[in-house]
N, CA, C and O atoms as CSV, one atom per row, in Angstrom:
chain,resi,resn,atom,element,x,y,z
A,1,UNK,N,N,0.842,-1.177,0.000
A,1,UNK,CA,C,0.000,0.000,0.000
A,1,UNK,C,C,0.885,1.238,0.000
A,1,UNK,O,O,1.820,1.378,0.789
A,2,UNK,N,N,0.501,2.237,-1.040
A,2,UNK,CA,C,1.538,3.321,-0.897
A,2,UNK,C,C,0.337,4.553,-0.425
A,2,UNK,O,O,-0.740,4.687,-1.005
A,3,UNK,N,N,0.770,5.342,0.678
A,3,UNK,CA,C,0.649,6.605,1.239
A,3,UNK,C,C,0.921,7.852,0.762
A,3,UNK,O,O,1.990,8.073,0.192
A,4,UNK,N,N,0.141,8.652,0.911
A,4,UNK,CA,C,0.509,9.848,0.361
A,4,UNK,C,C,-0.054,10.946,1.138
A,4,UNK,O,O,-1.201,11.338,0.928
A,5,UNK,N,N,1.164,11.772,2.569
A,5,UNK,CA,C,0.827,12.502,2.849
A,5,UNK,C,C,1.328,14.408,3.162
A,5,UNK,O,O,2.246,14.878,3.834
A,6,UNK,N,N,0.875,14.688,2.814
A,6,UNK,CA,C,1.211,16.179,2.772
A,6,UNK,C,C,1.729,16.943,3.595
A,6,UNK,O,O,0.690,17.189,4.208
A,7,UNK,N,N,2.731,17.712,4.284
A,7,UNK,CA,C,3.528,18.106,4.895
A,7,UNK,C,C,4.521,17.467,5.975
A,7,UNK,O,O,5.692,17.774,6.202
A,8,UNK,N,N,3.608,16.355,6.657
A,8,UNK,CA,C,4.448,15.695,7.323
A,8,UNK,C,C,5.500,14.355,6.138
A,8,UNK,O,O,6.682,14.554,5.855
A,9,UNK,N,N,5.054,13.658,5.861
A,9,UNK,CA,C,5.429,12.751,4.747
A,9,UNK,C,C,4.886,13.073,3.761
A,9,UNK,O,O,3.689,12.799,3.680
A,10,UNK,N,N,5.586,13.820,2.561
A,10,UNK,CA,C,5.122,14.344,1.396
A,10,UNK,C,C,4.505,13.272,0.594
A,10,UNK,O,O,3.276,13.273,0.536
A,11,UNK,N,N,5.344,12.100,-0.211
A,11,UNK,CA,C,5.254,11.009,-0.669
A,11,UNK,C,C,6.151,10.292,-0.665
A,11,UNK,O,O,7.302,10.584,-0.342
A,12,UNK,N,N,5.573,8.791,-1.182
A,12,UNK,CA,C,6.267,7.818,-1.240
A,12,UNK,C,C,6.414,7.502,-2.499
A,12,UNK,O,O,5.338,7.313,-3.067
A,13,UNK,N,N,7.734,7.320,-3.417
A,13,UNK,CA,C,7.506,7.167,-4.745
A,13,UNK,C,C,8.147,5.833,-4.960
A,13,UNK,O,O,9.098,5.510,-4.248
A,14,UNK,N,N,7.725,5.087,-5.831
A,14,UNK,CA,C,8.629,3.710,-5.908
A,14,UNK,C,C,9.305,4.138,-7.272
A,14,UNK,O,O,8.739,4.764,-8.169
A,15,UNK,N,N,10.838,3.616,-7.272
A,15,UNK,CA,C,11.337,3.510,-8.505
A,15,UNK,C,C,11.096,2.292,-9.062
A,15,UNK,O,O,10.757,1.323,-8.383
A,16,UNK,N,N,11.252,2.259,-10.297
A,16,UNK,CA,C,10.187,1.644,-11.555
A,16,UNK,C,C,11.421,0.232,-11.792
A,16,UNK,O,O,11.169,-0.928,-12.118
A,17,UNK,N,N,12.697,0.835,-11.506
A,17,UNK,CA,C,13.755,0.159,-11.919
A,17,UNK,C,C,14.212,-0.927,-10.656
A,17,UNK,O,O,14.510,-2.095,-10.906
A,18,UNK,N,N,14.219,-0.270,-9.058
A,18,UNK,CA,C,14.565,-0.618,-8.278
A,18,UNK,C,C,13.529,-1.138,-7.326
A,18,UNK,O,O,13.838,-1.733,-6.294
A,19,UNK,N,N,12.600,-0.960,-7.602
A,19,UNK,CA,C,11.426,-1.060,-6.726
A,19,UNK,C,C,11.336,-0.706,-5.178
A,19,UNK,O,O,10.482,-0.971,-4.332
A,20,UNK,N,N,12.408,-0.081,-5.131
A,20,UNK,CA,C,12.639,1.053,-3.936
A,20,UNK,C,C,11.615,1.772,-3.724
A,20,UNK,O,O,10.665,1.637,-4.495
A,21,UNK,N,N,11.522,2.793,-2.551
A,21,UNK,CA,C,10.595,3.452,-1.898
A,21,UNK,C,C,11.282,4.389,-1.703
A,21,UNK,O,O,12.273,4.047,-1.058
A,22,UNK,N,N,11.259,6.190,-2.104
A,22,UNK,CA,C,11.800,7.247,-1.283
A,22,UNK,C,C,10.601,7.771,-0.741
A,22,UNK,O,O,9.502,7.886,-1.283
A,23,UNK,N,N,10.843,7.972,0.023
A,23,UNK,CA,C,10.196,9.611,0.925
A,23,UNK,C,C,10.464,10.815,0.749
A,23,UNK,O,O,11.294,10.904,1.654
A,24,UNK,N,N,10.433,11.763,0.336
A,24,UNK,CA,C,10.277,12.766,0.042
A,24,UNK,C,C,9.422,13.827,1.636
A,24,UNK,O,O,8.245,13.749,1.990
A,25,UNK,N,N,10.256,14.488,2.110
A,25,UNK,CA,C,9.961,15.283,3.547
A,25,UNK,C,C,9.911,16.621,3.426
A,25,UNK,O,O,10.417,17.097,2.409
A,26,UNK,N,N,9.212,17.658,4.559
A,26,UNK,CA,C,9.601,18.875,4.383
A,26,UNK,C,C,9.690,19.967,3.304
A,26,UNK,O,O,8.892,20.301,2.428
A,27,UNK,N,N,10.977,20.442,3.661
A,27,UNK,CA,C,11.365,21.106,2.189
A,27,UNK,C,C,11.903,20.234,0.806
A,27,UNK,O,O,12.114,20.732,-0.300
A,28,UNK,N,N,12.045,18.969,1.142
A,28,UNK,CA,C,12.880,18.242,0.302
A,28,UNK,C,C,11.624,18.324,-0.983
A,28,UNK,O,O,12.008,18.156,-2.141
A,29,UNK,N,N,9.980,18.614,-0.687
A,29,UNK,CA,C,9.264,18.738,-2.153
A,29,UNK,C,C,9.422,19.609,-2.347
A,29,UNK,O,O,8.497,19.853,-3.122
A,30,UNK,N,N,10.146,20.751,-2.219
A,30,UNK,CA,C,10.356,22.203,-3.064
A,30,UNK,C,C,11.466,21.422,-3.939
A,30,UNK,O,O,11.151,21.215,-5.111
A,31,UNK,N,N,12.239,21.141,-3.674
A,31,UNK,CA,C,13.441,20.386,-4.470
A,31,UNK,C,C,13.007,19.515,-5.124
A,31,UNK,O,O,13.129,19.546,-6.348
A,32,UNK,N,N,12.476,18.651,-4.578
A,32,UNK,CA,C,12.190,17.544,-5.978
A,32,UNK,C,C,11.553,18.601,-7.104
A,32,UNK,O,O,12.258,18.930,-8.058
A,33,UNK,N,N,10.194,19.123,-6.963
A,33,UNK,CA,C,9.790,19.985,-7.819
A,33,UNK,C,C,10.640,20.533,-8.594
A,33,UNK,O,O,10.827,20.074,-9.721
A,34,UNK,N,N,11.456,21.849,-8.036
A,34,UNK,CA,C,12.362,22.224,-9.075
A,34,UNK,C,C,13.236,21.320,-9.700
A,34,UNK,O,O,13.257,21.478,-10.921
A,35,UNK,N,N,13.830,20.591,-9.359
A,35,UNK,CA,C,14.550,19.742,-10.336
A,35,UNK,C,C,13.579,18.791,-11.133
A,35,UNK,O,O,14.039,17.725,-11.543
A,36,UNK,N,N,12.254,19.115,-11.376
A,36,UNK,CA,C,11.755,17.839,-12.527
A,36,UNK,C,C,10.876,19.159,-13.225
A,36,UNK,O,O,9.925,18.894,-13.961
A,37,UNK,N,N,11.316,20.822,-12.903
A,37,UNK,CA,C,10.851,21.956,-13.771
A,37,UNK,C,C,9.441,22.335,-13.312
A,37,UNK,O,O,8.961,23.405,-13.687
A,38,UNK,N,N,8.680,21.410,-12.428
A,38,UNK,CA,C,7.480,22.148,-11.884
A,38,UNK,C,C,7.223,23.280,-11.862
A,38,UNK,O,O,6.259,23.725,-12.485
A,39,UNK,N,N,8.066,24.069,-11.098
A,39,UNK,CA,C,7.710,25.557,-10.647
A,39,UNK,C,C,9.016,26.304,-10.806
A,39,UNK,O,O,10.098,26.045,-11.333
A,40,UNK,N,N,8.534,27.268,-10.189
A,40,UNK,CA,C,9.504,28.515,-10.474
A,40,UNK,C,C,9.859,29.033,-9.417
A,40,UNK,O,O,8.702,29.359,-9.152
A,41,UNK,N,N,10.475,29.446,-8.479
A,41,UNK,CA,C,10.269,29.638,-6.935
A,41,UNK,C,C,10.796,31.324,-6.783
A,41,UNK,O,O,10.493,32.084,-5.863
A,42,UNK,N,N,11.660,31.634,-7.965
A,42,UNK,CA,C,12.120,32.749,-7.386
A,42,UNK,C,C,11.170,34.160,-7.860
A,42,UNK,O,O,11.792,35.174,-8.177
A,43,UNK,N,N,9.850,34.165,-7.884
A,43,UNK,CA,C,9.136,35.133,-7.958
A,43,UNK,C,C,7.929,35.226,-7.489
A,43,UNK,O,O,7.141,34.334,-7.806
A,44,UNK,N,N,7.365,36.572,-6.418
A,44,UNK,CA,C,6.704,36.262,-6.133
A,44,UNK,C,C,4.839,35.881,-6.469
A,44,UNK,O,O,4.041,36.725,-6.877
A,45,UNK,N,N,4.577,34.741,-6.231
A,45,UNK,CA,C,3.404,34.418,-7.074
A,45,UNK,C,C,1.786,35.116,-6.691
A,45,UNK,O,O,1.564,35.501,-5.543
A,46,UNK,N,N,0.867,35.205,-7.633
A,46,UNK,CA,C,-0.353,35.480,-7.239
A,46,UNK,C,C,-0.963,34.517,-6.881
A,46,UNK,O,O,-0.539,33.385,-6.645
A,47,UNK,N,N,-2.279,35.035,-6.808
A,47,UNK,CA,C,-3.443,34.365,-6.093
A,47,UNK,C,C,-3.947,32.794,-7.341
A,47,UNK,O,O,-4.114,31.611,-7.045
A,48,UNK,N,N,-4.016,33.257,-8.241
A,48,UNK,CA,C,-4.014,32.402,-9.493
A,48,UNK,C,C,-2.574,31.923,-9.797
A,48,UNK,O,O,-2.880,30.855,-10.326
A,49,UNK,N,N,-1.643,31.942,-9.826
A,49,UNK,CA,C,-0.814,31.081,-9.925
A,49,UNK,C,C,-0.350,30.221,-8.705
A,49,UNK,O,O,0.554,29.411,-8.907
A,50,UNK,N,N,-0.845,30.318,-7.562
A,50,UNK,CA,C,-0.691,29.245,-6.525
A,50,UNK,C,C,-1.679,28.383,-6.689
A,50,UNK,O,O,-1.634,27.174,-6.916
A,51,UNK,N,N,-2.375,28.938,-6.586
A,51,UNK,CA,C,-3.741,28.029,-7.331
A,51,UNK,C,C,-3.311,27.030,-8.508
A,51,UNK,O,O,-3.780,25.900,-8.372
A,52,UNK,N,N,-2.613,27.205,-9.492
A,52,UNK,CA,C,-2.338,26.732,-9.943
A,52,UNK,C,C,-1.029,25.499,-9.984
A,52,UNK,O,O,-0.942,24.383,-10.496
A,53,UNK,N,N,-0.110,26.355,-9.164
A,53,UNK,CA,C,0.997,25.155,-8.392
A,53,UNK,C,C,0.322,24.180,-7.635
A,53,UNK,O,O,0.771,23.038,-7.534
A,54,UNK,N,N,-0.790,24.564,-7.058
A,54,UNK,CA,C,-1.577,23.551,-5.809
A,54,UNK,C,C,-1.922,22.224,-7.056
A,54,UNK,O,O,-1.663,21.040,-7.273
A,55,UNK,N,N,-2.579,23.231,-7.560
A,55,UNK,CA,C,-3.362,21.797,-8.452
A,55,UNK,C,C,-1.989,21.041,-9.071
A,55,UNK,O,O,-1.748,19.905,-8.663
A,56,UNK,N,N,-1.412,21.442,-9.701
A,56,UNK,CA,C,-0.343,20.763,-10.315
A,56,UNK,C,C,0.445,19.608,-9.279
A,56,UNK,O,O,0.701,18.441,-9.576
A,57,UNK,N,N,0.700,20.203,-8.172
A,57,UNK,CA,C,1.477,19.483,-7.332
A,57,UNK,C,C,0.318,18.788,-6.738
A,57,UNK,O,O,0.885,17.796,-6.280
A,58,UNK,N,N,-0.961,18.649,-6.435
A,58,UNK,CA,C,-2.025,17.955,-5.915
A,58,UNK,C,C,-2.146,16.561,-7.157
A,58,UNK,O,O,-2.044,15.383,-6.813
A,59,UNK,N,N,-2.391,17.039,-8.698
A,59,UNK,CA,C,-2.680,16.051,-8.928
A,59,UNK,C,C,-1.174,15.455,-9.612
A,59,UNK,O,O,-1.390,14.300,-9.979
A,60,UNK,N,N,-0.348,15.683,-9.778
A,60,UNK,CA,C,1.148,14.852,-10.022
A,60,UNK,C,C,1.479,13.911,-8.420
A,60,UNK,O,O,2.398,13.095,-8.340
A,61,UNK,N,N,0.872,14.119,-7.671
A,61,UNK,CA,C,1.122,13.225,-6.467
A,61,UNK,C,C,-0.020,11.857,-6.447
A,61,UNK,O,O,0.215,10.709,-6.072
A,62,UNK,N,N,-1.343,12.441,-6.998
A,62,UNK,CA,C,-2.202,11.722,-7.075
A,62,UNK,C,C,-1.890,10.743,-8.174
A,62,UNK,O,O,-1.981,9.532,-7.967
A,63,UNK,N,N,-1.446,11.342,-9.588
A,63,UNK,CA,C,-1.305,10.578,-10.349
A,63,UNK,C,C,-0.034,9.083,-9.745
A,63,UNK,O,O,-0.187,7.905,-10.067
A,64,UNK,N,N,1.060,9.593,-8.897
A,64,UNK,CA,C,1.688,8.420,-8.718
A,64,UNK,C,C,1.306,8.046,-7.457
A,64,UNK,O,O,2.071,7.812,-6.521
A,65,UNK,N,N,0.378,8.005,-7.448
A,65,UNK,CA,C,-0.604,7.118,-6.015
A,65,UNK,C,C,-0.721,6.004,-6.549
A,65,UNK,O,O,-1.274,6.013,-7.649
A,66,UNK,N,N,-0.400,5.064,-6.160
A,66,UNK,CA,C,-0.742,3.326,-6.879
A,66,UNK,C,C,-1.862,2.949,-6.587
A,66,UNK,O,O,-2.138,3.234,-5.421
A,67,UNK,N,N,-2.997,2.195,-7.362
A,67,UNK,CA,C,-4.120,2.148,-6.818
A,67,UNK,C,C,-4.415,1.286,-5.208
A,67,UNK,O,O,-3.830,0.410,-4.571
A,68,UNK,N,N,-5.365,1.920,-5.072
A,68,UNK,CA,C,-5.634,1.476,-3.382
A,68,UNK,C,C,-4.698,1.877,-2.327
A,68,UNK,O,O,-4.515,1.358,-1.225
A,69,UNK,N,N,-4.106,2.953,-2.898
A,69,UNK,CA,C,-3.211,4.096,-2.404
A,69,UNK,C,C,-3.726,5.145,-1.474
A,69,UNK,O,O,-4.431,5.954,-2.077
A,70,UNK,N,N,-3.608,5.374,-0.284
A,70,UNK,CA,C,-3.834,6.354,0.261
A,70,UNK,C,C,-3.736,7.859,0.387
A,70,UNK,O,O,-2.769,8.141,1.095
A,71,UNK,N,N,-4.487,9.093,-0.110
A,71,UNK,CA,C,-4.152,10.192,-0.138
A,71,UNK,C,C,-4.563,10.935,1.434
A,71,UNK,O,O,-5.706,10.945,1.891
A,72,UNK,N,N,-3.539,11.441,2.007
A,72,UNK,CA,C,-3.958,12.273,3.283
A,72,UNK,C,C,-2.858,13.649,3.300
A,72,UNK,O,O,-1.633,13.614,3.417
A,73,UNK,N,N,-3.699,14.772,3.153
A,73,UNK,CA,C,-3.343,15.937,3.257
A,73,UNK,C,C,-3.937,16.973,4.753
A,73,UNK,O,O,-5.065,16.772,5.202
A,74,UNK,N,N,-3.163,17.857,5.269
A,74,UNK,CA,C,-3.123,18.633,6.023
A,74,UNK,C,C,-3.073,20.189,5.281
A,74,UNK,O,O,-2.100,20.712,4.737
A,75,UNK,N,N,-4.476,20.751,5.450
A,75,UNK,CA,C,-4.589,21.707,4.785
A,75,UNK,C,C,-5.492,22.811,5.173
A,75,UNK,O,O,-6.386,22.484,5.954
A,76,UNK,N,N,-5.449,24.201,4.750
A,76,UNK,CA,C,-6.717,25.080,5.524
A,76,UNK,C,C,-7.882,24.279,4.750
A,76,UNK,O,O,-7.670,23.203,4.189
A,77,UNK,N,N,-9.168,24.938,4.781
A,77,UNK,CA,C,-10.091,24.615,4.093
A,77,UNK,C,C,-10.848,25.038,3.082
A,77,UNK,O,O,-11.743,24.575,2.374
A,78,UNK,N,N,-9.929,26.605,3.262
A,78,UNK,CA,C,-10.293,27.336,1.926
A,78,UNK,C,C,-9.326,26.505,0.739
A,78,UNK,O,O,-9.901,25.941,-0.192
A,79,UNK,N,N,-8.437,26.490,0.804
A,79,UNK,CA,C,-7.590,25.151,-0.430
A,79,UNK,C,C,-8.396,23.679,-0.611
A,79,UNK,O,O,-8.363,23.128,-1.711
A,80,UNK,N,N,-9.001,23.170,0.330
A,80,UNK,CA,C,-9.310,21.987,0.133
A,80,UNK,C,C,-10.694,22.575,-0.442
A,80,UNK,O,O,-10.998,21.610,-1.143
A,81,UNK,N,N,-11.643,23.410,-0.611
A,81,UNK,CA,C,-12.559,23.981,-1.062
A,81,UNK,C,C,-12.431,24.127,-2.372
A,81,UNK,O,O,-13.242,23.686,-3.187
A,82,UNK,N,N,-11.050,24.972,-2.743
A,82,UNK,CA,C,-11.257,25.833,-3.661
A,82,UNK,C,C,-10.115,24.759,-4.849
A,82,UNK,O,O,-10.153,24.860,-6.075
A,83,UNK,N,N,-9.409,24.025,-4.258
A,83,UNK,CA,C,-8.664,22.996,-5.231
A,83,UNK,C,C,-8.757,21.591,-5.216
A,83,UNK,O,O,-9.050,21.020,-6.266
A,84,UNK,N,N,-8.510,20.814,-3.975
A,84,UNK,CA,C,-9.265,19.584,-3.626
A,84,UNK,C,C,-9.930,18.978,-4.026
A,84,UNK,O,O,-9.758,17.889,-4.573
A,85,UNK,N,N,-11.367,19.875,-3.738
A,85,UNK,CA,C,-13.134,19.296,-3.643
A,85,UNK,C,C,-13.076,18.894,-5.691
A,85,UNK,O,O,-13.301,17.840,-6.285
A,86,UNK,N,N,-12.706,20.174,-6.175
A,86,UNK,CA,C,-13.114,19.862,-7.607
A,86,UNK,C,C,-11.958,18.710,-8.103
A,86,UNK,O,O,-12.269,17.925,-8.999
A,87,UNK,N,N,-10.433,18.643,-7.394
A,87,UNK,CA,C,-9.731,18.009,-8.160
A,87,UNK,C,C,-10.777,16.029,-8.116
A,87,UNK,O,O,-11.227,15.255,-8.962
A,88,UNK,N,N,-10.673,16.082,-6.502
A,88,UNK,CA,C,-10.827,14.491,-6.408
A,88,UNK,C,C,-11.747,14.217,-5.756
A,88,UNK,O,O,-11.895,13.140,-5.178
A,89,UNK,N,N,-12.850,15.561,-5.738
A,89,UNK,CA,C,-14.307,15.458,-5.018
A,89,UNK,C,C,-14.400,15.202,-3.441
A,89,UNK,O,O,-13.322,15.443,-2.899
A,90,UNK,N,N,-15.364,14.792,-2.591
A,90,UNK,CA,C,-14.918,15.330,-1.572
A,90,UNK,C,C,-14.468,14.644,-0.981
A,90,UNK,O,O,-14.588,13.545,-1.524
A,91,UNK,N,N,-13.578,14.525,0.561
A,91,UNK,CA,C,-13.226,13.595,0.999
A,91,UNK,C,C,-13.905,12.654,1.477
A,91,UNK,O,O,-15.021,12.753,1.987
A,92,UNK,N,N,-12.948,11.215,1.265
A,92,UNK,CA,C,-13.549,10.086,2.222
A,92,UNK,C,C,-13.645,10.415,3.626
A,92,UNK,O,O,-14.830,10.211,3.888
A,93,UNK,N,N,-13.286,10.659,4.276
A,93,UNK,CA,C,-12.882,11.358,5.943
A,93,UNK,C,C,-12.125,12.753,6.158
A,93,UNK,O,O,-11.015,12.905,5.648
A,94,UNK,N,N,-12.635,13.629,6.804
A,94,UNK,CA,C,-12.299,14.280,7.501
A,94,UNK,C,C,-12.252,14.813,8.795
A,94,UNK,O,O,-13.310,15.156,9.322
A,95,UNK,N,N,-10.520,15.011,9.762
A,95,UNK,CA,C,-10.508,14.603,10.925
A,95,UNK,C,C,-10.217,16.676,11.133
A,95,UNK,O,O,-9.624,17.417,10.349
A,96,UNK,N,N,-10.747,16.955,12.158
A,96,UNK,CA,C,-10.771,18.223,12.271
A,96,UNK,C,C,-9.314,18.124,13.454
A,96,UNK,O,O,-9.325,17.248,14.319
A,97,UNK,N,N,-8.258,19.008,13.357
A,97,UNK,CA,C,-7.072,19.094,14.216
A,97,UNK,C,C,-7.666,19.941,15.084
A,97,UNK,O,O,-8.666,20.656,15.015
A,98,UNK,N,N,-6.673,19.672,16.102
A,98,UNK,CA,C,-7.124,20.791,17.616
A,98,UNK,C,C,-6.279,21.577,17.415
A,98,UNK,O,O,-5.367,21.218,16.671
A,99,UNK,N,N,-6.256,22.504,17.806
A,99,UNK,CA,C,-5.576,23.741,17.813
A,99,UNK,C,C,-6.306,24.721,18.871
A,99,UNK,O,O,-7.411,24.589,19.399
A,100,UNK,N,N,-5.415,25.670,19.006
A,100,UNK,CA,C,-5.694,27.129,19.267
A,100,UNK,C,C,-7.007,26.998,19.978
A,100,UNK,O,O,-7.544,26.080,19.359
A,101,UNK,N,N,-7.954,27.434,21.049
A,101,UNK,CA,C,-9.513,28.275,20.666
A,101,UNK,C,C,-9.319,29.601,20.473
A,101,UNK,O,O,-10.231,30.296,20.921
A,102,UNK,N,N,-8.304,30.257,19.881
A,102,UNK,CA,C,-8.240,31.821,20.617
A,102,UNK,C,C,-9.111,32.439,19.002
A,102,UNK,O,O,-9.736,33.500,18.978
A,103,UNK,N,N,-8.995,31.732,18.070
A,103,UNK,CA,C,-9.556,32.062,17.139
A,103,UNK,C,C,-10.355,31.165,16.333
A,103,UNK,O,O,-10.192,29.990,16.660
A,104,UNK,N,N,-11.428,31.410,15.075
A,104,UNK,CA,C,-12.120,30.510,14.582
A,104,UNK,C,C,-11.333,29.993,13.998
A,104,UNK,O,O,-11.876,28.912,13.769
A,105,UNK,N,N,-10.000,29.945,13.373
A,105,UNK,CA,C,-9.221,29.433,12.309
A,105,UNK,C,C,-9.547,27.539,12.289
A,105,UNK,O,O,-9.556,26.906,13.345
A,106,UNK,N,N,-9.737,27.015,11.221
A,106,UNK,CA,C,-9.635,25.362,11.796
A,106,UNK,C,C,-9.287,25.013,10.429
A,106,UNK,O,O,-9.588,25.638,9.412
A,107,UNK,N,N,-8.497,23.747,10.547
A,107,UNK,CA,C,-7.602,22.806,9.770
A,107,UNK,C,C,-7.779,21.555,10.040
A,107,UNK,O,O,-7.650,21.011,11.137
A,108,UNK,N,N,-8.088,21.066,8.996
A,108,UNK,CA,C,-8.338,19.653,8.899
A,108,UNK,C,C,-7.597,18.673,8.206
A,108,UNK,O,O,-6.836,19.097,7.336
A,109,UNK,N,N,-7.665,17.152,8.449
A,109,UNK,CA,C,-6.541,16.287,7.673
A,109,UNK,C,C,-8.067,15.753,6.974
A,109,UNK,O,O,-9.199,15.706,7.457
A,110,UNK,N,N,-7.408,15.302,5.323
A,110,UNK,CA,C,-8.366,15.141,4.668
A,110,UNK,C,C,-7.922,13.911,3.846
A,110,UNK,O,O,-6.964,14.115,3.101
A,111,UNK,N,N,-8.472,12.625,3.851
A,111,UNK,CA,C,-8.318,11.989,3.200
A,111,UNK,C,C,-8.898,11.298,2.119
A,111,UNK,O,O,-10.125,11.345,2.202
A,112,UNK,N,N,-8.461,10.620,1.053
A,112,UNK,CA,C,-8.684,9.948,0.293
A,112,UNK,C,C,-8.678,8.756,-0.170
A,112,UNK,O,O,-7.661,8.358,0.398
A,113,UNK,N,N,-9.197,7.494,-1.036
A,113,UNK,CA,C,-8.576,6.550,-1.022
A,113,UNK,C,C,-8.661,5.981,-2.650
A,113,UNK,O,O,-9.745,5.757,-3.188
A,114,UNK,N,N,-7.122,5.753,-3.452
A,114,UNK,CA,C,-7.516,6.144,-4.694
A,114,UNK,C,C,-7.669,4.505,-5.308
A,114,UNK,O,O,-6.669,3.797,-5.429
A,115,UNK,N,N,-9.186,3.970,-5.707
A,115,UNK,CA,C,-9.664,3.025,-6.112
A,115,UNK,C,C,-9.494,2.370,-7.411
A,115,UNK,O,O,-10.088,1.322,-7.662
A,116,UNK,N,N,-8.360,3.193,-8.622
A,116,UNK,CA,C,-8.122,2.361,-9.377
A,116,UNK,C,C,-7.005,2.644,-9.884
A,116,UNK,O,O,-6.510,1.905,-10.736
């Protein structure tokens, strides 16, 4: 079963050749990204072009989800609203994080489970 989760464990990718497993952590997906030309990092982006990195980097992770692969992201909910919901519809589960009461802010882990 391969996992796929978002800030804490970015992904798990198997090589095709080795049938190895990396992990990919942290900052280490700004790097993978730039080195396979994804993005562009040194300018600062708008409202529509993050939007657009989201989706890109949302569904290039999805796409190497192996089926019966797990997707779990940590995200506000205006992103999982506004890129998410339409990429892969809505979630199978969502676990609301504790945080803070000092404000309404809330963040949720959102998962998926990709069936073919």
């Amino acid at each position: 079963m391969q996992i796929v989760i978002i800030k804490q464990l970015i992904f798990q990718k198997k090589n095709p050749r080795t049938k190895n497993t990396k992990a990919i952590t942290g900052a280490g997906i700004l790097e993978y990204i730039n080195k396979k030309n994804v993005v562009d990092t040194t300018e600062k982006k708008t409202i529509e072009e993050w939007a657009k990195f989201y989706k890109e980097v949302f569904q290039k992770l999805w796409d190497n989800l192996e089926p019966m692969g797990t997707y779990i992201i940590n995200i506000n909910e205006t992103i999982y609203i506004k890129i998410l919901e339409p990429l892969f519809g809505p979630a199978l589960e969502t676990i609301l994080l504790k945080k803070s009461s000092k404000n309404d802010y809330k963040e949720y882990i959102y998962i998926w489970k990709k069936v073919n």
